[in-house]
Phi, psi and omega in degrees: 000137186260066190266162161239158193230100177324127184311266155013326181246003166317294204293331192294332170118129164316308186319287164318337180271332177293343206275309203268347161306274224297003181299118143340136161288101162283160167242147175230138178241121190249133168271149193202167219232004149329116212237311226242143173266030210242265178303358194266303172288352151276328155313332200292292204290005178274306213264001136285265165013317185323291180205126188318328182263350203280136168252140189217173155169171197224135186250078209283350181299322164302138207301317156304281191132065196289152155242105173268091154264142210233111183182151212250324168287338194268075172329149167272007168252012144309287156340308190291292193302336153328294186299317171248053045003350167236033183045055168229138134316128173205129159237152152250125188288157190265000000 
């Protein structure tokens, strides 16, 4: 049997990694300043790095420029500072 163990809960101690399987998958939805699949393909290894379960993706048609992240780990402000630490607008929608 295989699992994997989210970069972020190694150092914390079994106790906290068992605590943290159970969490849910959130979806976050970002409005972000993203244009180009140009920049979509430079961003993709930072916001995989994030977390090992993260699922993503950019709606670049929509007028916001959506970012959907999918993940049991990925805070959304993680997400913001990730985007704008690379000179993107990134908020999260409500």
């Amino acid at each position: 049997m295989l699992f994997y163990i989210p970069r972020q809960f190694v150092l914390d101690g079994p106790l906290t990694f068992i605590n943290n399987l159970k969490r849910k998958r959130m979806i976050h939805v970002f409005k972000t300043s993203v244009k180009t699949k140009k920049s979509i393909r430079w961003l993709k290894p930072k916001l995989n790095a994030l977390a090992l379960d993260l699922k993503w993706n950019f709606d670049l048609e929509d007028c916001d420029h959506i970012l959907r992240i999918d993940s049991a780990f990925v805070e959304p402000h993680q997400v913001i500072n990730l985007l704008q630490s690379c000179n993107f607008e990134c908020q999260e929608l409500e």
